[in-house]
C-alpha positions as CSV (number, residue, x, y, z in Angstrom):
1,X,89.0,101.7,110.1
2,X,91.3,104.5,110.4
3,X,94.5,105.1,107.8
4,X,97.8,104.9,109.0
5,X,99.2,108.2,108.2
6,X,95.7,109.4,110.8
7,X,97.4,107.4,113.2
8,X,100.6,109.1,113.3
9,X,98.8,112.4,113.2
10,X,97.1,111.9,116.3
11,X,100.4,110.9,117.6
12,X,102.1,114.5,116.7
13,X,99.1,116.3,117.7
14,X,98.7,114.6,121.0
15,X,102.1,115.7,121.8
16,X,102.3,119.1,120.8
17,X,98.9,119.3,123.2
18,X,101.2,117.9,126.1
19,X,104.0,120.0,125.3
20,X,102.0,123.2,124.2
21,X,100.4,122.4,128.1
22,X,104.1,121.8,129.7
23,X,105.0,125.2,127.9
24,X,102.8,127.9,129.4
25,X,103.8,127.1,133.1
26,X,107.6,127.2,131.9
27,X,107.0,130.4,129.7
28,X,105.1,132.3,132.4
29,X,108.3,131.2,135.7
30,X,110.8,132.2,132.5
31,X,109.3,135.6,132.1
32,X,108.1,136.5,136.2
33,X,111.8,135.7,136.7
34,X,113.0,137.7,134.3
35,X,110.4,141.0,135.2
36,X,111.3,140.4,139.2
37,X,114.0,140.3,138.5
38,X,114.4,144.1,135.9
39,X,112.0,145.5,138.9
40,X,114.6,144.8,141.2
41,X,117.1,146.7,138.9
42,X,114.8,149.1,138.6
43,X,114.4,149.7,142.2
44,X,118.5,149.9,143.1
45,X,118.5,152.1,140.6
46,X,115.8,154.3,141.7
47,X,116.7,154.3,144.9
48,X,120.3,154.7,144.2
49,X,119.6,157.9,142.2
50,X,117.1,159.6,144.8
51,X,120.1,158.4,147.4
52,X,122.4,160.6,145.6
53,X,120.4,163.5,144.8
54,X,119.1,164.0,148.1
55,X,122.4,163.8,149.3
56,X,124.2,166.4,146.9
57,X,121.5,169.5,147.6
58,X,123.5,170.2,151.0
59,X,120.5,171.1,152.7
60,X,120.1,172.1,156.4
61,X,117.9,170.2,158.5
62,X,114.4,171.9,158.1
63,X,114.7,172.6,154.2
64,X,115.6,168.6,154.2
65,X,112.3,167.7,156.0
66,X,110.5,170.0,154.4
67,X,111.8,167.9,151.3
68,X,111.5,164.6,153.0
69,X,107.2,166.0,153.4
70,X,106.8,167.2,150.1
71,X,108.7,163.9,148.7
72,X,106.2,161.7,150.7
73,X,103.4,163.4,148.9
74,X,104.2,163.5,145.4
75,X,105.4,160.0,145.8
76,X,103.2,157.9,147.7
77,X,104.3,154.6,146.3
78,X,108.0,155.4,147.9
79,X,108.5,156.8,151.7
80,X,111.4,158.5,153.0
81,X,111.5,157.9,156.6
82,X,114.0,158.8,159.3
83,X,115.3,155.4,161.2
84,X,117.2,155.1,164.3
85,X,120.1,153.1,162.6
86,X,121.4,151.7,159.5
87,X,120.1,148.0,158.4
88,X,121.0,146.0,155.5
89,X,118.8,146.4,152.4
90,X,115.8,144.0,152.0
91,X,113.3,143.2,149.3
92,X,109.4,142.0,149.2
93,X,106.6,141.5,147.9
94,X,102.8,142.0,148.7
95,X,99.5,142.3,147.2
96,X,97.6,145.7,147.9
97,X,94.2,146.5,146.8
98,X,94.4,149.5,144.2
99,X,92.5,152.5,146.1
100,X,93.2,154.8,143.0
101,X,91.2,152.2,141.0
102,X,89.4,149.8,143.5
103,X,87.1,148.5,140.4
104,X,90.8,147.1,139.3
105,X,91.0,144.9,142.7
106,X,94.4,143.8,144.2
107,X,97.6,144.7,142.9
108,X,100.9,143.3,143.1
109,X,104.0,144.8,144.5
110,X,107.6,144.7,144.7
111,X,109.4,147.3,146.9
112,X,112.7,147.5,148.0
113,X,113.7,149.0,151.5
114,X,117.6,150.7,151.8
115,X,119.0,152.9,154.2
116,X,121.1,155.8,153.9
117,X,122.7,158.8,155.8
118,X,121.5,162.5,155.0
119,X,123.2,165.2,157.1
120,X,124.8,162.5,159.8
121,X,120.9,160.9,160.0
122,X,119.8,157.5,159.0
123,X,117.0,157.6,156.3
124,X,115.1,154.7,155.1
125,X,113.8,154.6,152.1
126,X,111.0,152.1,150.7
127,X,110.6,152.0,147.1
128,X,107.8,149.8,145.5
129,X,106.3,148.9,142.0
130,X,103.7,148.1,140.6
131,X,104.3,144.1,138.9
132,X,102.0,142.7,136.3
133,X,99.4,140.6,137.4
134,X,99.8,136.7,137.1
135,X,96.4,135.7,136.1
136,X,96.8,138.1,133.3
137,X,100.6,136.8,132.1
138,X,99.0,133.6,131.5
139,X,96.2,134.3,130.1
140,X,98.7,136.4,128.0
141,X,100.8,133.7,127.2
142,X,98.6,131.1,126.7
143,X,96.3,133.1,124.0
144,X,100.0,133.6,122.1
145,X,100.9,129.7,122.6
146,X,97.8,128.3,121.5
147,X,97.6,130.7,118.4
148,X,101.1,130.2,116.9
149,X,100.4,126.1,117.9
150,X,96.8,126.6,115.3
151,X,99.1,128.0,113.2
152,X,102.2,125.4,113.3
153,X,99.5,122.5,113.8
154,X,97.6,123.7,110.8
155,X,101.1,123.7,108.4
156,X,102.4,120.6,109.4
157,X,98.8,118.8,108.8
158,X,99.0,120.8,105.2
159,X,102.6,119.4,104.2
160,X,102.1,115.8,105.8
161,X,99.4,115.8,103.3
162,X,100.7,117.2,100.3
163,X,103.9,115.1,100.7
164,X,102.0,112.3,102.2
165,X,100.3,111.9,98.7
166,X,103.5,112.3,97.1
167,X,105.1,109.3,99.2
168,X,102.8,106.7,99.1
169,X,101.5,107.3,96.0
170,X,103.2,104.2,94.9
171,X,101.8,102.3,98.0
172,X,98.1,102.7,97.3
173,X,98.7,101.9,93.6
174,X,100.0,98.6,94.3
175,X,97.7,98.1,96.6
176,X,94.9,99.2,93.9
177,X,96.3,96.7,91.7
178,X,96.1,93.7,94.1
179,X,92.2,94.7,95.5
180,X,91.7,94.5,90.7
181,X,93.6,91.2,91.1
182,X,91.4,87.8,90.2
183,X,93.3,84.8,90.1
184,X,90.8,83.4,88.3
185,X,91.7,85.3,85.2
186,X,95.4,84.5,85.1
187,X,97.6,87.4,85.0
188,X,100.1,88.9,86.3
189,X,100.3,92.3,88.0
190,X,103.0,94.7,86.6
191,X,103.9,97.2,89.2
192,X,105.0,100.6,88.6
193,X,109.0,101.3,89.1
194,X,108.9,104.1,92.2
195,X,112.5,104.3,93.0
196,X,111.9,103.8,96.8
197,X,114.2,101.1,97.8
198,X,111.4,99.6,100.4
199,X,108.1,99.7,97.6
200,X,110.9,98.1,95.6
201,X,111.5,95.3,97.5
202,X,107.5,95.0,98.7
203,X,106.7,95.0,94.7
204,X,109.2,92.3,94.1
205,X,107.9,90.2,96.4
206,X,104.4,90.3,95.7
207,X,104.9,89.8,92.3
208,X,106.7,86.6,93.0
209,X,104.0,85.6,95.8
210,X,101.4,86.4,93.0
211,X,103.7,84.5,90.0
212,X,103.6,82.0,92.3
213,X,99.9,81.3,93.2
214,X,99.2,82.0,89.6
215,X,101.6,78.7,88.6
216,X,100.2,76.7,91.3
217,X,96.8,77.6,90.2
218,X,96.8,76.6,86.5
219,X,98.4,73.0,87.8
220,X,95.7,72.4,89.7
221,X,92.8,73.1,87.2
222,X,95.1,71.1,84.6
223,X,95.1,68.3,87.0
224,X,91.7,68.6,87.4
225,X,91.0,68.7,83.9
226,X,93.3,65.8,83.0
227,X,92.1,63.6,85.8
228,X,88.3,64.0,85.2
229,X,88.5,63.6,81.0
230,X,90.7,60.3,81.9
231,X,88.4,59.3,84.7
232,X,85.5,59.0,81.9
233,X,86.6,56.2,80.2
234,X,87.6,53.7,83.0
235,X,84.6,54.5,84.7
236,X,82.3,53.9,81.4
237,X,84.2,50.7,81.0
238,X,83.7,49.5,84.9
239,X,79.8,50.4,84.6
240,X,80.1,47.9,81.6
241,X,81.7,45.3,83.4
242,X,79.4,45.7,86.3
243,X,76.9,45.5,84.0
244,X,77.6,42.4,82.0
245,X,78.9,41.1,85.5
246,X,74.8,41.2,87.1
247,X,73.5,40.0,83.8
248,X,75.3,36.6,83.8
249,X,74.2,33.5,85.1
250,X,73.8,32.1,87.8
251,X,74.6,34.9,90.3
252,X,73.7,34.7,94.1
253,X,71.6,37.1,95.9
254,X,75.2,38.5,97.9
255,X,76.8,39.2,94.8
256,X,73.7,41.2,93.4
257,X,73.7,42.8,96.4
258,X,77.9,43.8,96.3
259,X,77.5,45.0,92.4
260,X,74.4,46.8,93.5
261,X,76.4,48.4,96.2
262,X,79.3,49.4,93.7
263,X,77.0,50.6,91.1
264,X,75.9,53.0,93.8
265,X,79.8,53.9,94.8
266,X,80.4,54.4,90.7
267,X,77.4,56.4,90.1
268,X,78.6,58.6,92.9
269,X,82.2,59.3,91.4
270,X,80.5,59.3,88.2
271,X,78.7,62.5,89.2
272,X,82.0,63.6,90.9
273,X,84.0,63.4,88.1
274,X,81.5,65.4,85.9
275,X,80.9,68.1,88.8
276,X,84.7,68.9,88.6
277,X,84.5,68.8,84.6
278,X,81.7,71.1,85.2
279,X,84.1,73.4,87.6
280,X,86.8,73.1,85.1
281,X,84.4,74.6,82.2
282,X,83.3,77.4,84.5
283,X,87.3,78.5,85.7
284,X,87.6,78.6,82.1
285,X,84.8,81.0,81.1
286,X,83.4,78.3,78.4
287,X,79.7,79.5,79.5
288,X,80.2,83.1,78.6
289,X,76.9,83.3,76.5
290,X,74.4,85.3,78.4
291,X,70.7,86.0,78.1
292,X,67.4,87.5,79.9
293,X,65.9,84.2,82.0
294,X,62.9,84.5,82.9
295,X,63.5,83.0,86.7
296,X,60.1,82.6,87.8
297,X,59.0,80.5,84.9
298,X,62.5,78.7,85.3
299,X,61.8,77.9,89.1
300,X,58.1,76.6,88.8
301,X,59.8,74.4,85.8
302,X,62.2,73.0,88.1
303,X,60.0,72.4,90.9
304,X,57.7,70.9,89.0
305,X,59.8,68.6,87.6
306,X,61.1,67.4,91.2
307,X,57.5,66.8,92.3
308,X,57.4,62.7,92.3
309,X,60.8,63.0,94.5
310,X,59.4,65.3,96.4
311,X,56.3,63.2,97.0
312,X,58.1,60.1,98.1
313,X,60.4,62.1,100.8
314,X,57.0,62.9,101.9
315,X,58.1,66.9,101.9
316,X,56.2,69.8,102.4
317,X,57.0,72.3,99.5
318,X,55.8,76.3,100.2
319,X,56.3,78.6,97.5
320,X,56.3,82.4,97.1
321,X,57.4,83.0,93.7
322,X,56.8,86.5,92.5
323,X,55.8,86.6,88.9
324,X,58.3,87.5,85.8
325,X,61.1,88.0,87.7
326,X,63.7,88.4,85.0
327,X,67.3,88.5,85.3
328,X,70.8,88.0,82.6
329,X,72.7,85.1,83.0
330,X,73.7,82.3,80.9
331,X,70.4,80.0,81.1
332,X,72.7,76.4,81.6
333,X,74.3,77.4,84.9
334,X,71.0,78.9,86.0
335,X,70.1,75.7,85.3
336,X,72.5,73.6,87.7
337,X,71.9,76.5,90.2
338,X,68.8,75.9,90.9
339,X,68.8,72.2,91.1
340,X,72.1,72.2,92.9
341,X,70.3,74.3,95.7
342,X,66.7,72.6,95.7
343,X,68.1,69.4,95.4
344,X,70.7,70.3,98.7
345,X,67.6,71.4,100.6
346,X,65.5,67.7,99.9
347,X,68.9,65.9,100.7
348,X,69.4,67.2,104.2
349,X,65.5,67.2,104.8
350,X,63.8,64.5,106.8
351,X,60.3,63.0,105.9
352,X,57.7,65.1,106.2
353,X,59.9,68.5,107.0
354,X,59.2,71.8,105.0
355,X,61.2,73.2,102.2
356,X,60.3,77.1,101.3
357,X,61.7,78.3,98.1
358,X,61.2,82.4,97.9
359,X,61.8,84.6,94.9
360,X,61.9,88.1,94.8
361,X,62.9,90.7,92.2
362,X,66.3,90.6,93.0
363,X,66.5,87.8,95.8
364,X,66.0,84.2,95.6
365,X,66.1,82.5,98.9
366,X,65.1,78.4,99.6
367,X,65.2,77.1,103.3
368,X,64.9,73.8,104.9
369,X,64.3,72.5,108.3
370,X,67.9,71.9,110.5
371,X,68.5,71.7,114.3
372,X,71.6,73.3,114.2
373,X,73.3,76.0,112.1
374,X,76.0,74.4,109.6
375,X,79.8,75.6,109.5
376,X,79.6,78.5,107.0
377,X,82.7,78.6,106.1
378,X,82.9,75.1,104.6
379,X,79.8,75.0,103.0
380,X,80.7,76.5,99.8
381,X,84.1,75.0,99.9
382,X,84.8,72.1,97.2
383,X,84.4,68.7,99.3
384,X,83.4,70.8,102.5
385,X,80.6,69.3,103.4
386,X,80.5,65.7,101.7
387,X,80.0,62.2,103.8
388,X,80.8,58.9,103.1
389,X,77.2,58.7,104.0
390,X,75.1,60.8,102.0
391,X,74.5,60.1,98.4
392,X,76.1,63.9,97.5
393,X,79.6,64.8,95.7
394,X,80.6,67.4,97.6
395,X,80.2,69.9,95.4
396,X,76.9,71.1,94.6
397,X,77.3,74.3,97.2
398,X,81.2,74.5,95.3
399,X,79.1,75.2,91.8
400,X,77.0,77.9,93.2
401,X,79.5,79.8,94.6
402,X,81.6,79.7,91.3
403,X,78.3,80.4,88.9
404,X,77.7,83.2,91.8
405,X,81.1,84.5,91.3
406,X,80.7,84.1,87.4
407,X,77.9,86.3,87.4
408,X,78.6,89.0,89.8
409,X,75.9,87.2,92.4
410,X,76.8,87.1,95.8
411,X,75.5,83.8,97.3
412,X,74.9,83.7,101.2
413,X,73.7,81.2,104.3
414,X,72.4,81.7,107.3
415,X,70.4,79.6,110.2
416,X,67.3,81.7,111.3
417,X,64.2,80.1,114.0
418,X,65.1,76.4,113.3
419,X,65.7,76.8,109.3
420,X,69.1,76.7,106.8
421,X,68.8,79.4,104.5
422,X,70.8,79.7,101.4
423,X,70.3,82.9,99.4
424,X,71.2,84.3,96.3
425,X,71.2,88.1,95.6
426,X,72.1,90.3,92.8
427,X,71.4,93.5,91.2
């Protein structure tokens, strides 16, 4: 991803690259108008000046073309010729190949032709020079532009910086605080008074967004905790009555069959109501004590333990369990990891499908049979993938995540060749 102060600087440098391009065309018509222009000065004035000398020697007709000769030769880049009549003055210009220097190639010219009398006879005189070439004025120009742009582009990328850091300062250490923010942990950010009216106003805000979802927060795990301790003693008292209620007499085979069916219903928000107890405990830190488990010994343990369930789902168990693979973590929630996810896997099996459980030094992966991949991003959400018709709460996947998050493990799924798997990774 690219910063937003990189953005605007591509921006400025794109368009001092157009206008840096627009310029040398302008700069070189600016200055060939300016230099035809001087050579056409130069040329009046040259002419006018030979005019006027020629003019005031008084010479008779044989010393002037004897003059006229000799001022043909030492100037060959002017000629002094005698015309019939007199004809307005004209200007060109022509390219001539340079036979003084013919390695140099063609040369480019502007002459002037005027006219003038000399003893009663017309005279024309054509007066050229020499112009700089236009390949080379560019090339000229264009070396010049691009250096002082280096050298402009190169100073304004140095004070954007230096006063870029200076300016948002304040930005990225709000932002820093937010990225270090954990709502789990309760507490409000204080940011730093910067004196800019619009990190003013964005501070404010957050802080109110982040007071906000902070108040919201503790009500809900309050509720949460109220509702599940209260819960406990109606539903002890219900699996009483329900109790008492099969054991009298007589009783027909239909009600059996109705308290049977609540005792299933109760048993279920039984385990709900502990689950979110269990939740509530974890929010809370109250299983802060950690310790080196030995999760290889751990594993077998619990697999072992789930053999006779296994057995009757008629499930076909493959294990590749590295030996003594030890990590910290408080041993209880290790614990309900591990059943949570072994237990998931069985419950969404079908008789006689495979269940691998892998364990690695620092990855513990268990995978069962599926014909589709699941919604990821409900599966670790509380209630996100519980069924009126499955015997789970709900939140089995819920407790991973927050033991995950507890530890600093980072819990993952994915659906690979016709298998769910749900891994967990850490250092």
């Amino acid at each position: 991803m690219n910063k937003l102060l990189n953005k605007s600087m591509r921006a400025f440098v794109l368009y001092a690259g157009i206008v840096l391009a627009c310029s040398i065309p302008a700069y070189y018509a600016i200055i060939d108008f300016i230099w035809a222009h001087e050579l056409k000065e130069h040329n009046r004035i040259v002419s006018a000046t030979t005019r006027q000398n020629l003019q005031a020697l008084s010479l008779t007709d044989k010393e002037l073309s004897e003059t006229v000769a000799l001022w043909n030769k030492l100037q060959p880049e002017t000629q002094l010729q005698p015309v019939a009549a007199l004809r307005p003055d004209s200007t060109y210009n022509i390219y001539r190949k340079n036979k003084y220097i013919p390695a140099k190639g063609w040369d480019r010219f502007q002459g002037l032709v005027t006219y003038f009398t000399i003893n009663g006879k017309v005279f024309r005189l054509t007066q050229e020079v020499n112009m700089e070439e236009s390949h080379e004025t560019i090339i000229a120009i264009a070396g010049v532009a691009f250096l002082f742009f280096l050298i402009l582009l190169g100073g304004l990328i140095f004070i954007n910086k230096r006063t870029s850091e200076k300016l948002w300062r304040p930005f990225y250490s709000s932002l820093q605080k937010i990225q270090a923010f954990d709502l789990h942990r309760q507490y409000a950010i204080e940011f730093e008074k910067t004196g800019i009216e619009e990190f003013e106003t964005l501070n404010h805000h957050l802080e109110k967004l982040i007071a906000g979802n902070i108040a919201v927060y503790k009500q809900q795990k309050e509720f949460t905790q109220n509702a599940s301790h209260e819960l406990q003693t109606p539903l002890s008292i219900v699996r009483f009555k329900l109790d008492l209620l099969h054991q009298s007499k007589p009783i027909t085979d239909e009600q059996s069959a109705l308290i049977d069916e609540a005792h299933q219903s109760l048993s279920k928000v039984t385990r709900i109501n502990k689950n979110l107890l269990l939740l509530a405990k974890i929010e809370n830190s109250q299983f802060s004590g950690k310790e080196a488990i030995n999760l290889s010994a751990l594993l077998e343990k619990h697999i072992s333990l789930l053999d006779d369930f296994l057995e009757d789902k008629q499930l076909q168990v493959i294990k590749h369990i590295a030996p003594d693979v030890v990590l910290s973590g408080n041993k209880t929630l290790t614990e309900i990891l591990l059943t949570n996810l072994i237990m998931n896997a069985v419950r969404h099996s079908q008789p006689k499908d495979t269940v691998t459980i892998t364990l690695k030094t620092h990855l513990l992966e268990i995978s069962n049979t599926g014909a589709m991949p699941l919604e990821e991003k409900m599966l670790f959400r509380r209630f996100g993938t519980s069924s009126p018709n499955t015997t789970g709460t709900g939140l089995g996947l819920a407790i991973v995540r927050q033991i995950c998050q507890l530890h600093g493990w980072q819990e993952s799924y994915r659906f690979e060749n016709g298998f769910h798997l749900f891994s967990i990774a850490w250092a």
